[in-house]
C-alpha positions as CSV (number, residue, x, y, z in Angstrom):
1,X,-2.3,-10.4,-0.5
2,X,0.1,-11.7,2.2
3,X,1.5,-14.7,1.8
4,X,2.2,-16.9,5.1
5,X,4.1,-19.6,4.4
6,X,6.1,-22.2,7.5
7,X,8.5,-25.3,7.8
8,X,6.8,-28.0,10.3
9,X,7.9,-32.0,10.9
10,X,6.4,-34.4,13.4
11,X,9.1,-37.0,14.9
12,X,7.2,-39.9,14.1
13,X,5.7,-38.9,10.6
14,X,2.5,-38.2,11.7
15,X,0.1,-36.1,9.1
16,X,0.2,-32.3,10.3
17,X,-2.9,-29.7,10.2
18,X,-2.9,-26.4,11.1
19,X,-5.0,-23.8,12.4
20,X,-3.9,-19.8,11.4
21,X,-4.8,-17.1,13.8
22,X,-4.3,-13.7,13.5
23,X,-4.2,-10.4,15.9
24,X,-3.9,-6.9,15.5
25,X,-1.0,-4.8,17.6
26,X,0.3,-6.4,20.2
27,X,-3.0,-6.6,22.9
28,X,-5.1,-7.5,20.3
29,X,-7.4,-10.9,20.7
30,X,-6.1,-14.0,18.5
31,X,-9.0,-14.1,15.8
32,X,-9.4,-17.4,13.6
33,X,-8.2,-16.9,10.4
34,X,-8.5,-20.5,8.7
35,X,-8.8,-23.5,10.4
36,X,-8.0,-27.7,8.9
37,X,-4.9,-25.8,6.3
38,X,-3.3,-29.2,5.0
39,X,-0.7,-27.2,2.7
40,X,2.4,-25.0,5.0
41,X,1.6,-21.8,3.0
42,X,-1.4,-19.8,3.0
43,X,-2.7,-16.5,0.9
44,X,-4.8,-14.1,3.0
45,X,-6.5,-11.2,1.3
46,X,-5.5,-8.5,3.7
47,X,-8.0,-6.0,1.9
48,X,-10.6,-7.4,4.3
49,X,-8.5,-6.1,7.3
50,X,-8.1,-2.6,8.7
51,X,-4.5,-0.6,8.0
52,X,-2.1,-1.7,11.1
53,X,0.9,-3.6,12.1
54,X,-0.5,-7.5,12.7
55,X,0.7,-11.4,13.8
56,X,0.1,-14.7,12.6
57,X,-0.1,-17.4,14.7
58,X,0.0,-21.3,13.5
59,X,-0.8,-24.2,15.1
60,X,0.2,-27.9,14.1
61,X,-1.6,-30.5,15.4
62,X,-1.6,-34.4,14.6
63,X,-4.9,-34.9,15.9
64,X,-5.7,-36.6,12.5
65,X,-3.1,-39.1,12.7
66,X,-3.7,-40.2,16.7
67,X,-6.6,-41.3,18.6
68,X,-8.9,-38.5,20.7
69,X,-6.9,-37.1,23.4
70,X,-3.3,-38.0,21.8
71,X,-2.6,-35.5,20.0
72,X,-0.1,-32.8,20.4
73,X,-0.1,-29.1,18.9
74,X,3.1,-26.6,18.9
75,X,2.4,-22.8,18.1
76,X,4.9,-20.4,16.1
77,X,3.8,-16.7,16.3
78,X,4.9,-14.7,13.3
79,X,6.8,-10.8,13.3
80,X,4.9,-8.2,13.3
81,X,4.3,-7.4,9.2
82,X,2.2,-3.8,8.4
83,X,-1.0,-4.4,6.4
84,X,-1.0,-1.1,4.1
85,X,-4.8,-0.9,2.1
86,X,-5.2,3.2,2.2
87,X,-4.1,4.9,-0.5
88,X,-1.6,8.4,0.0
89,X,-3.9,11.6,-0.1
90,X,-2.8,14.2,-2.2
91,X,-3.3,17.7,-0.5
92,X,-2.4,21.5,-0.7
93,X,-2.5,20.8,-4.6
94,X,-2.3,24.4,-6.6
95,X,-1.6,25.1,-10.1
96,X,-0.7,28.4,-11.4
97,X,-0.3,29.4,-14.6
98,X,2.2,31.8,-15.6
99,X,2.5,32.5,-19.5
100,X,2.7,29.1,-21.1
101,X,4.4,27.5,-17.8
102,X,2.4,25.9,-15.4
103,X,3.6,25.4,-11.8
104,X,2.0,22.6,-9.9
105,X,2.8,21.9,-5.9
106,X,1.1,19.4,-3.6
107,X,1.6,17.5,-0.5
108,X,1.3,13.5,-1.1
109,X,0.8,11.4,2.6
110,X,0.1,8.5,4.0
111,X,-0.5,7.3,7.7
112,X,0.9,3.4,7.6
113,X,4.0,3.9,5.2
114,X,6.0,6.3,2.6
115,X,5.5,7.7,-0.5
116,X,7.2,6.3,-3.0
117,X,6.2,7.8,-6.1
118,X,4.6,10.6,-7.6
119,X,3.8,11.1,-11.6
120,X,1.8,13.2,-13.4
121,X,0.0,13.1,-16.8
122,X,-1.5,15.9,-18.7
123,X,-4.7,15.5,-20.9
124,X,-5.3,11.7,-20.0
125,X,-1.8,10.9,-21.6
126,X,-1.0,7.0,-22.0
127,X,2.7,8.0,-20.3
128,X,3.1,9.1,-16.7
129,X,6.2,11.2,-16.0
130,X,7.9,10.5,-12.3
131,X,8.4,13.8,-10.5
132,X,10.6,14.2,-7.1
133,X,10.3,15.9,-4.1
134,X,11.6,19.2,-2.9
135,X,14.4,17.3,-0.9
136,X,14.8,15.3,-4.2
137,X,14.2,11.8,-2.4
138,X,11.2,9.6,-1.5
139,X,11.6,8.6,1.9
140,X,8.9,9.7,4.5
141,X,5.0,9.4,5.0
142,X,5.4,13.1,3.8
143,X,6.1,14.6,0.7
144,X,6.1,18.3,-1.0
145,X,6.2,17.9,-4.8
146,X,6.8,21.2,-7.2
147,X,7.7,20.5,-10.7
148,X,6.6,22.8,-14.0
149,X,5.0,21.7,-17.0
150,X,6.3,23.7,-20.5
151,X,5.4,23.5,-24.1
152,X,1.7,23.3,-23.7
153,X,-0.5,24.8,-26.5
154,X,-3.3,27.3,-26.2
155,X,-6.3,26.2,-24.5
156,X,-7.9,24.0,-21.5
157,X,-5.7,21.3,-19.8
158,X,-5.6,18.7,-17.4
159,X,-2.6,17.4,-15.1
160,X,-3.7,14.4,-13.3
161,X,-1.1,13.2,-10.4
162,X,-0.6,9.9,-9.2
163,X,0.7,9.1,-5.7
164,X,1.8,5.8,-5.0
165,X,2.7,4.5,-1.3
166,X,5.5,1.9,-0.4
167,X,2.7,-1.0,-0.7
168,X,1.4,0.1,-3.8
169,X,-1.5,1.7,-3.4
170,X,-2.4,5.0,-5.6
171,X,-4.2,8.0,-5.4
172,X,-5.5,10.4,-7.8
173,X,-6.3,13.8,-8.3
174,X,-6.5,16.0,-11.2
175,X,-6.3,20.0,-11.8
176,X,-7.8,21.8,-14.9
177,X,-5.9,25.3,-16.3
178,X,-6.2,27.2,-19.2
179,X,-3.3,28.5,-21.1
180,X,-4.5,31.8,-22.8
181,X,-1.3,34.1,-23.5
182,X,2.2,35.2,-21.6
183,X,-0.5,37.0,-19.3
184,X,-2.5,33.9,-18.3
185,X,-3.7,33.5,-15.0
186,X,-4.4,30.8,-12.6
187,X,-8.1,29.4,-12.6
């Protein structure tokens, strides 16, 4: 959700409505987003929108308060704000198993913003446990993530890891292992 809110007076009191446009980059077409708005803040569910960097445009008119042909409109185009719906991919993911140590690495992306998070739980755990990057902070659309997981018991597992972008979105993706003695292998 992106909230579009604006500060608008008319000189002589007349009742204000607005029209809200919107465009995508900067040669995109104006599209009609919601026309006869008599509040000055708006919520637009951005999900229905494709990932990019978009405008707002409002326009004030007291056609309302004057007779036909009277009226006068005034326009304020918004900054540009990024509209972030795609979850991070998680890629390159590889577990080995060595002993009772597992080694998990992966690459977490995304293509509008950064990564801002990864966490892992192992055999659908209620807690998720934050994990950093090689370079030890989160602060590009690319990430490389190595951690180790200790202390696991004999038998089959599951690591599930959660990537989280700047805007919140997740992704998820799980690997299964087996922890069978100090020889185990990788499955």
């Amino acid at each position: 959700m992106q909230t579009i809110t604006w500060d608008s007076s008319d000189p002589n009191s007349d009742t204000l409505i607005y029209t809200l446009y919107f465009r995508l980059d900067q040669d995109g077409p104006w599209i009609l987003l919601k026309d006869k708005v008599k509040e000055t803040s708006y919520e637009w569910d951005t999900r229905t929108v494709a990932d990019g960097q978009y405008q707002v445009k409002v326009v004030a008119s007291d056609a309302t308060s004057n007779p036909p042909g009277d009226a006068k409109t005034a326009s304020r185009v918004s900054d540009y704000f990024i509209v972030d719906n795609t979850p991070p991919t998680i890629s390159e993911l590889e577990c080995k198993v060595v002993g009772e140590m597992v080694n998990i690495s992966l690459v977490a992306a995304d293509k509008t913003s950064t990564v801002a998070n990864v966490e892992y739980t192992v055999d659908s755990g209620d807690e998720w446990q934050s994990v950093l990057p090689v370079e030890k902070i989160f602060d590009s659309p690319t990430e490389t993530v190595k951690f180790s997981l200790k202390g696991l018991t004999i038998g089959g597992h599951q690591a599930t890891i959660r990537a989280t972008d700047s805007r919140g979105n997740q992704a998820l993706q799980t690997v299964v292992f087996k922890i069978e003695s100090a020889s185990a292998r990788a499955q």
